[in-house]
NUGU-116835 format. One record per residue: residue in three letters; residue number from 1; x, y, z of N, C-alpha, C, O in turn. Coordinates in steps of 0.001 Angstrom, whole numbers, plus 500000, padded with zeros to 6 digits. Layout:
aa/i/n.xx/n.yy/n.zz/ca.xx/ca.yy/ca.zz/c.xx/c.yy/c.zz/o.xx/o.yy/o.zz
ALA/NUM/X/Y/Z/X/Y/Z/X/Y/Z/X/Y/Z
...
//
This chain:
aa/i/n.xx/n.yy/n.zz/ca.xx/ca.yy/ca.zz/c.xx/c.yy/c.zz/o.xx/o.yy/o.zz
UNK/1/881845/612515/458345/883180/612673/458915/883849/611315/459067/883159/610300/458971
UNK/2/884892/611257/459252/885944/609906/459138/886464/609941/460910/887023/610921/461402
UNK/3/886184/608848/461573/886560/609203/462985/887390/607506/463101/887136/606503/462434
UNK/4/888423/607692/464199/889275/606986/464394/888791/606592/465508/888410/607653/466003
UNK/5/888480/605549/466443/888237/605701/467338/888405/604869/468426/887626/603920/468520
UNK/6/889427/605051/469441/890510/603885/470195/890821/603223/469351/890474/602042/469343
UNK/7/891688/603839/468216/892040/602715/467134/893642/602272/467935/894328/602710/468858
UNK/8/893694/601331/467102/895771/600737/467978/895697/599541/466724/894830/598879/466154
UNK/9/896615/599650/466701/897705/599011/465676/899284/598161/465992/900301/598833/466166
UNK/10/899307/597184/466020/900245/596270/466373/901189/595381/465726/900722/594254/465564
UNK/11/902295/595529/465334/902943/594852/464388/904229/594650/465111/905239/595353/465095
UNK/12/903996/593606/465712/905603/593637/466756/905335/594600/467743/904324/594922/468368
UNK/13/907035/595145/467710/907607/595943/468831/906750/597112/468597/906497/597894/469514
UNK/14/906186/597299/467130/905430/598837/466622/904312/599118/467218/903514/598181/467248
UNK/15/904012/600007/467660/902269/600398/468616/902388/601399/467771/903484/601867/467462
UNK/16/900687/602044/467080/900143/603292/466790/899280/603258/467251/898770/602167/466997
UNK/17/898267/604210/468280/896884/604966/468658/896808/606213/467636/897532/607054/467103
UNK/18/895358/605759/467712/894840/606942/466989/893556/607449/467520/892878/606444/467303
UNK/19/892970/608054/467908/892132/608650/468653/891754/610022/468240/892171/610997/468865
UNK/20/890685/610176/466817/890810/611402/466242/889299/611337/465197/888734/610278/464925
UNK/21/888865/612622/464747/887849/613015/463968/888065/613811/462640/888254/615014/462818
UNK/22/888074/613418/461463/888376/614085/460496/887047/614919/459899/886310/614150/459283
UNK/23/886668/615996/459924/885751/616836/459053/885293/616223/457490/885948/616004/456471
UNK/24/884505/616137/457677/883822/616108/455999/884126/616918/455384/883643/618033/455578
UNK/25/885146/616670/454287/885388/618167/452938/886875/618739/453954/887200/619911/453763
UNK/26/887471/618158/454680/888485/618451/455368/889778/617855/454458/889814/616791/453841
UNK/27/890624/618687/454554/892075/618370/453577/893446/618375/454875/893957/619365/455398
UNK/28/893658/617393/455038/894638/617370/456214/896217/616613/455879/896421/615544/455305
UNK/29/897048/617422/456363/898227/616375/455955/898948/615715/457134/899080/616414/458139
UNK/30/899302/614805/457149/899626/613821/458093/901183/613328/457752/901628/612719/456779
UNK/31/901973/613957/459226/903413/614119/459070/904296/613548/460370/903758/613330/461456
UNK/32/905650/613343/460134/905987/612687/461018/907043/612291/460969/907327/612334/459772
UNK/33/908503/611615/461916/909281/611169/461372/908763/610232/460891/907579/609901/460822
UNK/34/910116/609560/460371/909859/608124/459116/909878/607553/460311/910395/608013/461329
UNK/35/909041/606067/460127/908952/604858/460547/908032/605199/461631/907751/604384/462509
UNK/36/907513/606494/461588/906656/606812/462689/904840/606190/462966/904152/606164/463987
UNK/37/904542/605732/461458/903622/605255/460930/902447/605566/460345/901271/605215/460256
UNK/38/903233/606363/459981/902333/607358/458486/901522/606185/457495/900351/605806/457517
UNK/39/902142/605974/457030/901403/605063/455837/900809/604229/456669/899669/603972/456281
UNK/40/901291/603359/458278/900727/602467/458690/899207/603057/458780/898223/602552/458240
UNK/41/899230/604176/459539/897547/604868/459420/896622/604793/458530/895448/604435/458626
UNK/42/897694/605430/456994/896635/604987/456139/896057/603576/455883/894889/603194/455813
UNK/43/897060/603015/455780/896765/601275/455243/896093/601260/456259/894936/601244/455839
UNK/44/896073/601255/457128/894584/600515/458455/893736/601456/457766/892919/600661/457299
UNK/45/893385/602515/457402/892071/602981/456926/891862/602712/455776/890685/602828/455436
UNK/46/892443/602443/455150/892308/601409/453197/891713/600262/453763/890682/599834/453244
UNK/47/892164/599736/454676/891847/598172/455165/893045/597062/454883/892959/595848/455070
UNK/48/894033/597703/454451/895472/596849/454807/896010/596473/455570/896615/595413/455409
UNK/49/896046/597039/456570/896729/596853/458239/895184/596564/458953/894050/597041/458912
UNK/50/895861/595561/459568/894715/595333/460056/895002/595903/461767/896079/596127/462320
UNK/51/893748/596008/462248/894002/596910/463759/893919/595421/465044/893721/594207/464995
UNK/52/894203/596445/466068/894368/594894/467244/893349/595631/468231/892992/594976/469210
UNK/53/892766/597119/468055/891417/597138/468691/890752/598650/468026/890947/598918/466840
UNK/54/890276/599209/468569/889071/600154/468100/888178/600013/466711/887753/598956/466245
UNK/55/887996/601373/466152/886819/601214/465146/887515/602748/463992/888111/603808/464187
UNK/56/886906/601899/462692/886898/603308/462309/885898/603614/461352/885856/602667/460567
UNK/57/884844/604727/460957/883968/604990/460886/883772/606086/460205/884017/607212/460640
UNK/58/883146/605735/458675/882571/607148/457768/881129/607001/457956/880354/606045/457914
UNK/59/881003/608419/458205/879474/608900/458238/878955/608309/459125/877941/607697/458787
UNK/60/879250/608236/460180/878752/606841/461657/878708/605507/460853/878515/604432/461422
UNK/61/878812/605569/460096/878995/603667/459785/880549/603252/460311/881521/603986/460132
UNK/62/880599/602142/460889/881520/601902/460588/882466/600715/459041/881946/600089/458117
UNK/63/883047/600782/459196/883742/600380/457710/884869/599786/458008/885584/599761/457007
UNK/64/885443/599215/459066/887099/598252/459619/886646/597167/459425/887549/596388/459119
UNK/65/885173/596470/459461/885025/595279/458593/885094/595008/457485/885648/593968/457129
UNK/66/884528/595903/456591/884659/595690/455551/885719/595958/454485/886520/596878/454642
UNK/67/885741/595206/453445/887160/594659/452506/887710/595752/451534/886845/596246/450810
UNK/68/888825/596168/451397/889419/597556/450750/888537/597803/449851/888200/598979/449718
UNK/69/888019/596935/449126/887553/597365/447615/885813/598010/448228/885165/598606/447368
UNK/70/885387/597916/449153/883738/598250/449726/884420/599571/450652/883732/599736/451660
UNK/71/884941/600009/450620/885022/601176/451875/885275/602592/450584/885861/602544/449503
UNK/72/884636/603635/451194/884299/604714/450580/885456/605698/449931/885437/606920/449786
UNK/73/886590/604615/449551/887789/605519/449580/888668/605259/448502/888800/604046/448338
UNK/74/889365/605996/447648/890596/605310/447110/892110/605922/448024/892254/606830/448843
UNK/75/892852/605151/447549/893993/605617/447890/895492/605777/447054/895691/604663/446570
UNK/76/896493/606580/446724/897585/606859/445742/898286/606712/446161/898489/607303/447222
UNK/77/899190/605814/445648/900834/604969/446639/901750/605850/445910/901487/606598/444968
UNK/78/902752/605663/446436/904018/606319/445558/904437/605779/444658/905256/606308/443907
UNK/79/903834/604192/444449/904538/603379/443413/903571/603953/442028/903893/604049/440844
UNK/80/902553/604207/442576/900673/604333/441626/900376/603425/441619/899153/603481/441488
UNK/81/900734/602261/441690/900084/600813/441504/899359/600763/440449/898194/600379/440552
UNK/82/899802/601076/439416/899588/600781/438107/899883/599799/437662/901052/599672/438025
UNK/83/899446/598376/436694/899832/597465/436312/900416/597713/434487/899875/598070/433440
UNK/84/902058/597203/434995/902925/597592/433782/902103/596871/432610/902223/597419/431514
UNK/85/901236/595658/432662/901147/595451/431414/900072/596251/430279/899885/596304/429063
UNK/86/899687/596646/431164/898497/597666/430589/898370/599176/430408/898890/600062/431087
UNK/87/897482/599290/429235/897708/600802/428717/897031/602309/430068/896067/602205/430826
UNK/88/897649/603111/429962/897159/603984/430690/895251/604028/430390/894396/604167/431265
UNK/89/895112/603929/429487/893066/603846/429636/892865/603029/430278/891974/603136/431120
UNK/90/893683/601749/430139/892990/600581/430852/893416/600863/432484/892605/601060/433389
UNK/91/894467/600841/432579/894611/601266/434435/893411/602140/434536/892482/601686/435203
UNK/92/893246/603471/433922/892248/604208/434696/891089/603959/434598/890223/604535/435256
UNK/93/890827/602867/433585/889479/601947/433511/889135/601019/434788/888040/600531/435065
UNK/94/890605/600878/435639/890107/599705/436229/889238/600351/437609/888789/599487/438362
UNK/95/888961/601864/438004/888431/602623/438183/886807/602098/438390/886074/602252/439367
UNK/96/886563/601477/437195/885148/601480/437232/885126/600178/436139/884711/600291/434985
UNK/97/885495/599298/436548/885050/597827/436059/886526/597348/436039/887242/597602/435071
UNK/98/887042/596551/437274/888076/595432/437180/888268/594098/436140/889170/593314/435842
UNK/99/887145/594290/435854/887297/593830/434300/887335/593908/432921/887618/593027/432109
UNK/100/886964/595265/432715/887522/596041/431744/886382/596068/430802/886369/597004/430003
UNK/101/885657/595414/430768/884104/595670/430217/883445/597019/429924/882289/597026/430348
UNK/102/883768/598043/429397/883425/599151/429054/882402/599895/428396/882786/600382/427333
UNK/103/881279/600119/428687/880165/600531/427582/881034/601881/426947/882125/602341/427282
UNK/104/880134/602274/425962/880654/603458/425486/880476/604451/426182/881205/605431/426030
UNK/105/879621/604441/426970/879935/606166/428267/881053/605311/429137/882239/605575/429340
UNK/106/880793/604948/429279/882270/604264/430128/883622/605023/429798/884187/605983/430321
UNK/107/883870/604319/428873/884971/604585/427723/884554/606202/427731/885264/606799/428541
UNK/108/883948/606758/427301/884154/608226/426965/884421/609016/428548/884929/610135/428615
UNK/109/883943/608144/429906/884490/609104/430585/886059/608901/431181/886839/609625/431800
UNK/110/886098/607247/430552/887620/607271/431025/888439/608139/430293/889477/608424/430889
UNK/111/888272/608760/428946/888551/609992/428261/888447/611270/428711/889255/612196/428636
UNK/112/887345/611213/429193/887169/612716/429769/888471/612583/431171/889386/613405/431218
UNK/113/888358/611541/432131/889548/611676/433084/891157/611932/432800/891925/612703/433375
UNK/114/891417/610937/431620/892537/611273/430901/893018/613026/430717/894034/613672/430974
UNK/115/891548/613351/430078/892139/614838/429460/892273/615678/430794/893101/616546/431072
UNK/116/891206/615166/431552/891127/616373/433173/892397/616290/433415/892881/617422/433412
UNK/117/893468/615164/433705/894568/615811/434015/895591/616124/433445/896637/616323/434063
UNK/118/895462/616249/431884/896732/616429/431047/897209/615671/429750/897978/616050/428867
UNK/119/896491/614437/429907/896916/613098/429425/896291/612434/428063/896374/611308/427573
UNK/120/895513/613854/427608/894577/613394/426937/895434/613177/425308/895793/614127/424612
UNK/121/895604/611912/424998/896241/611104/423493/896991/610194/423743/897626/609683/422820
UNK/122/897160/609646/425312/898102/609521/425858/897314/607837/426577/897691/607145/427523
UNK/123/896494/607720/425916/896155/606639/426657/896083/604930/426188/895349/603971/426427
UNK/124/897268/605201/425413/897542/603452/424477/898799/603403/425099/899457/602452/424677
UNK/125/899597/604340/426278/900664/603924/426436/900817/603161/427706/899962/603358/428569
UNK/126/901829/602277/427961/902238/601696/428987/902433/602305/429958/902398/603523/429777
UNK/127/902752/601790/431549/903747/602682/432186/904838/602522/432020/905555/602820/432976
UNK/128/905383/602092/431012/907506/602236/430761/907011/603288/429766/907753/604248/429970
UNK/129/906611/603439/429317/906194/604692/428102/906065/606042/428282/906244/606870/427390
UNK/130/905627/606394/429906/905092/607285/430434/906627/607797/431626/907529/607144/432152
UNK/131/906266/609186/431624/907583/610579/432177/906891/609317/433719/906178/608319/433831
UNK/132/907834/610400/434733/906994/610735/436368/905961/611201/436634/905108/610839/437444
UNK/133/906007/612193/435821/904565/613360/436264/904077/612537/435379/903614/611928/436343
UNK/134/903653/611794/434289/902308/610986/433630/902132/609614/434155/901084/609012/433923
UNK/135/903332/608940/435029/902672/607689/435601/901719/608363/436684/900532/608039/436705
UNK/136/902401/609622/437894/901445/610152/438310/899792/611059/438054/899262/611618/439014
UNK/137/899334/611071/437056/898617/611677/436612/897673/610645/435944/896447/610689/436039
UNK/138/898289/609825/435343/897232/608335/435335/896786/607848/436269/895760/607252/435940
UNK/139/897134/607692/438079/897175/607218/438726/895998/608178/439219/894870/607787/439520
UNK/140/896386/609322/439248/895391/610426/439828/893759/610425/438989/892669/610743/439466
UNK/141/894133/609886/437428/892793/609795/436812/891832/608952/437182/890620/609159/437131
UNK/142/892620/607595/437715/891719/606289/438446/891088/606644/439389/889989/606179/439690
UNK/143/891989/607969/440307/890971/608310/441354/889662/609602/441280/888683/609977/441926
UNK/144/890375/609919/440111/889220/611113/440200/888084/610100/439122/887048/609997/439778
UNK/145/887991/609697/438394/887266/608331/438099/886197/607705/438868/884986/607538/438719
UNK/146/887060/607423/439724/886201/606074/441289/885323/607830/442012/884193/607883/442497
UNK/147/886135/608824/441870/884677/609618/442599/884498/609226/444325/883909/609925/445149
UNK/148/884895/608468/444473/885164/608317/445898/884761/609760/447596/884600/610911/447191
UNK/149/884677/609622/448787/884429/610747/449317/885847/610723/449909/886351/611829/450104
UNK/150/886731/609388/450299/888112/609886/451008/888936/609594/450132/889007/608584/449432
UNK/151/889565/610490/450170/891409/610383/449416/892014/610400/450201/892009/611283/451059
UNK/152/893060/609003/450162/894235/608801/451012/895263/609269/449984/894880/609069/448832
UNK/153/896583/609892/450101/897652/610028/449317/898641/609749/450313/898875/610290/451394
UNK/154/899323/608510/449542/900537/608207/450353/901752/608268/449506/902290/607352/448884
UNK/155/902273/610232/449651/903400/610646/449013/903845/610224/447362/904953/610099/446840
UNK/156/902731/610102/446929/902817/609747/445726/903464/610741/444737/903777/610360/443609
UNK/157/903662/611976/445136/904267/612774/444378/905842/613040/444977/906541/613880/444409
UNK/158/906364/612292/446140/907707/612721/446527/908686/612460/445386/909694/613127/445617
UNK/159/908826/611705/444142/909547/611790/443643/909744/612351/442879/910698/612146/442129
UNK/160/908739/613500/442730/908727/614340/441053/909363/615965/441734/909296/616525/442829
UNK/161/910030/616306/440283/910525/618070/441195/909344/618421/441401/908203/618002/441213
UNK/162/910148/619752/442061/909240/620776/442840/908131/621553/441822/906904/621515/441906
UNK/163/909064/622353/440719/907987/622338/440236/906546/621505/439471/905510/622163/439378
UNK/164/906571/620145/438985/905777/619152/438560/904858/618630/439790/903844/617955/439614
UNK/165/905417/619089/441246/905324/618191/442429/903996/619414/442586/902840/619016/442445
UNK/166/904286/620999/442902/903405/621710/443077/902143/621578/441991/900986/621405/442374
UNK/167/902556/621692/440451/900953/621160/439509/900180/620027/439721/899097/619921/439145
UNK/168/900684/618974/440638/900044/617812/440999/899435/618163/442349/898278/617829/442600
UNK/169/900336/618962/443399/899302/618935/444303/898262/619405/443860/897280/618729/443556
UNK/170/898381/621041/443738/897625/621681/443057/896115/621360/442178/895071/622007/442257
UNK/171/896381/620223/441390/895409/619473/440394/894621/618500/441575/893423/618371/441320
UNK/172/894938/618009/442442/894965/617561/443731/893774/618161/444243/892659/617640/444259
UNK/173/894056/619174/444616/893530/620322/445508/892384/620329/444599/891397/619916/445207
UNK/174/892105/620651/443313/890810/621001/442236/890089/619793/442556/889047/619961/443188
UNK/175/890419/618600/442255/890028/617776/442035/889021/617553/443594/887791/617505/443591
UNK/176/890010/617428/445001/889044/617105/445749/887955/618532/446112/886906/618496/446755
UNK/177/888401/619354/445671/886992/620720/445921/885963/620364/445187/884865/620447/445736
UNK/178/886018/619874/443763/885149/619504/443307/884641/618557/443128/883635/618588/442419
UNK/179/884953/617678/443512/884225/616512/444649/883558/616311/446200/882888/615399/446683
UNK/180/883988/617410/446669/883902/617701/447929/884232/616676/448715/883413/616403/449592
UNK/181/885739/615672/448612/885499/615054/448594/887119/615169/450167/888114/615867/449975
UNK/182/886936/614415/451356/887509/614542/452389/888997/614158/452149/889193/612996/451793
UNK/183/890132/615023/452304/891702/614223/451778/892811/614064/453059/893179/614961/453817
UNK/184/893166/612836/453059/894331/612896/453980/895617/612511/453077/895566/611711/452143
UNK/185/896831/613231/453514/897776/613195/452736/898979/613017/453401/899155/613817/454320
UNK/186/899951/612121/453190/900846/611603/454176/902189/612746/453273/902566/612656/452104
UNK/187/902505/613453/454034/903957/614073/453419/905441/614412/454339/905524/614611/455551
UNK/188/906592/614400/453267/907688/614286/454512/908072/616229/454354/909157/616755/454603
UNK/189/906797/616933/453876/907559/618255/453215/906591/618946/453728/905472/618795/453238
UNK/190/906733/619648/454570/905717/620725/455394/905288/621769/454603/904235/622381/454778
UNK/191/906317/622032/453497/905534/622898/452460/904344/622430/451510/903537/623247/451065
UNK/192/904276/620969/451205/903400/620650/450838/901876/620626/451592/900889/620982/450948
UNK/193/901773/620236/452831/901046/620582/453800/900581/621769/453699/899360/621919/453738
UNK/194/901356/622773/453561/901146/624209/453792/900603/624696/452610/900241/625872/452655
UNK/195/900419/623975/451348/899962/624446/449910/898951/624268/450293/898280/625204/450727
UNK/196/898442/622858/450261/896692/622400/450521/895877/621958/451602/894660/621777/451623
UNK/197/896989/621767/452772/896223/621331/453537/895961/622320/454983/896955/622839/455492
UNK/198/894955/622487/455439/894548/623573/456278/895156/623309/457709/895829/624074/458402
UNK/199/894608/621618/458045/895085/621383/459324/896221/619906/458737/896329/619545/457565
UNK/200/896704/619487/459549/897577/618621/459696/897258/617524/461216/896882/618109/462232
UNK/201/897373/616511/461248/897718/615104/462186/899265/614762/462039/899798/614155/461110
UNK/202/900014/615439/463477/901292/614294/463531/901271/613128/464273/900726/612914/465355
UNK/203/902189/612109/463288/902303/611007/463770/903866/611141/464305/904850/611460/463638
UNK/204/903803/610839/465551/905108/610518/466285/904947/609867/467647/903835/610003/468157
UNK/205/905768/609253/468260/905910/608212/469371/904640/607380/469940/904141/607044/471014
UNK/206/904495/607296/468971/903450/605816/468904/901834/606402/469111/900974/605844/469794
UNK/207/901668/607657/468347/900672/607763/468395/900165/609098/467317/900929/610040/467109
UNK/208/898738/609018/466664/898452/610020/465596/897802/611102/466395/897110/610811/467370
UNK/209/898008/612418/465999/897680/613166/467230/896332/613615/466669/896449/613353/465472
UNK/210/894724/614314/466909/894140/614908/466008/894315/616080/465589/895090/616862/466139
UNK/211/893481/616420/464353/894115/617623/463538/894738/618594/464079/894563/618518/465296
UNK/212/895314/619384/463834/895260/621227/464513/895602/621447/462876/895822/620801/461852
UNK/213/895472/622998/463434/895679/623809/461718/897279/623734/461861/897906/623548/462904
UNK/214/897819/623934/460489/898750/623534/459839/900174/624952/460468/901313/624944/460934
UNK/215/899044/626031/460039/900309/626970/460063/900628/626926/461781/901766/627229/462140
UNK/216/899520/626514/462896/900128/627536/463987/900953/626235/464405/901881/626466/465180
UNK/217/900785/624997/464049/901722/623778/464236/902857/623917/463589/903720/623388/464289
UNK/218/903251/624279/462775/904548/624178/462166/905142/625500/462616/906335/625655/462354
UNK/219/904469/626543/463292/905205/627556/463390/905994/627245/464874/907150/627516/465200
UNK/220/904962/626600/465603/905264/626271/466924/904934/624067/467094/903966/623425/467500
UNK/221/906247/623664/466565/905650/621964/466477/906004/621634/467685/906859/622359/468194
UNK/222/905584/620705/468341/905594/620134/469662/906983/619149/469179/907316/618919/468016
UNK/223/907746/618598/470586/909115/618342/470432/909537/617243/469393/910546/617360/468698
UNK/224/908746/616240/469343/908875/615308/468485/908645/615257/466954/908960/614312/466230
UNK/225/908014/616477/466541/908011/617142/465263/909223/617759/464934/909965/617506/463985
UNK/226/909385/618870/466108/910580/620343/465711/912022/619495/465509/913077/619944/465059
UNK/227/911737/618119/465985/913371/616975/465740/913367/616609/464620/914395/616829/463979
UNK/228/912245/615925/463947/911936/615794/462700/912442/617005/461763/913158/616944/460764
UNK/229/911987/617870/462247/912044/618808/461087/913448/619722/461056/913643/620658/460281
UNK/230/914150/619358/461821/915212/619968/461994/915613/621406/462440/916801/621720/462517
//
């Protein structure tokens, strides 16, 4: 399980607490107004933000010492953080050797990731070369790749329509079942929440709340949500 624990976060005038337990194999989406510090959550659990006290902890280890690239997790930005100069194999190569050193199973499974999500002929191209839905879907191959147990998604699909937006969660959703692999997902769209994720964490007035399930929260959101959401 992924536990937060007297975590706080400080950046200026900004305070976040977090004080919470995520389930192993748990799919949660994490919502909130803007600037509420959604992404700040994640990035302190990537190891970007750094915290000003508590702990946070997979599988009772803890892991806030150690450096983004050693903690049990990947994570999907909205940008993908894909590097323009390189071909879609090679981004999703960098998956499993930052240096690009590839044996031939290597190489054949960065193929096999390609095709898992769609992409398969598609991997000599750039990202200026590539739609929305295929910079996203390269991005998604690096992670299903790394095999990882947490997936952070930070709204990486808000810019694609609805329909392209639902085959990505969706592929999303496959991907971490068959990994069994624990997902938190930062979204500004409660319907997305409501596709894959069972329970939900809001973030609002300076603090992440822990899970509850998704539907009886959104049917009934506590005040600082139901403003959000209009």
């Amino acid at each position: 399980m992924l536990e937060l624990d007297g975590l706080s976060i400080v950046q200026g005038d900004f305070r976040l607490a977090a004080d919470l337990t995520v389930a192993a194999g748990a799919r949660v989406a994490v919502i909130g107004p803007s600037g509420g510090g959604k992404s700040t959550l994640l990035g302190a659990i990537a190891g970007f933000v750094e915290l000003a006290a508590g702990a946070i902890r997979w599988r009772g280890a803890r892991i806030d010492r150690l450096p983004p690239a050693r903690r049990p997790l990947s994570i999907l930005f909205q940008d993908h953080n894909l590097l323009p100069h390189l071909t879609a194999f090679d981004n999703v190569a960098l998956g499993l050797d930052p240096n690009l050193r590839l044996d031939r199973d290597q190489r054949a499974q960065v193929e096999a990731a390609l095709s898992r999500v769609g992409l398969e002929g598609l991997g000599a191209r750039r990202p200026s070369e590539l739609s929305g839905g295929q910079l996203s879907r390269t991005a998604l191959a690096r992670v299903l790749l790394r095999a990882r147990p947490l997936i952070l998604l930070d709204e990486p699909f808000a810019a694609l329509g609805p329909a392209l937006k639902t085959d990505m969660l969706d592929l999303v959703d496959e991907i971490a079942g068959e990994q069994r692999a624990t997902l938190l997902m930062v979204t500004h769209d409660p319907a997305d929440a409501r596709r894959i994720c069972p329970e939900t964490v809001v973030v609002a007035e300076g603090r992440a709340a822990p899970p509850a399930p998704t539907e009886a929260l959104l049917a009934d959101p506590p005040p600082a949500l139901a403003a959000y959401l209009g």
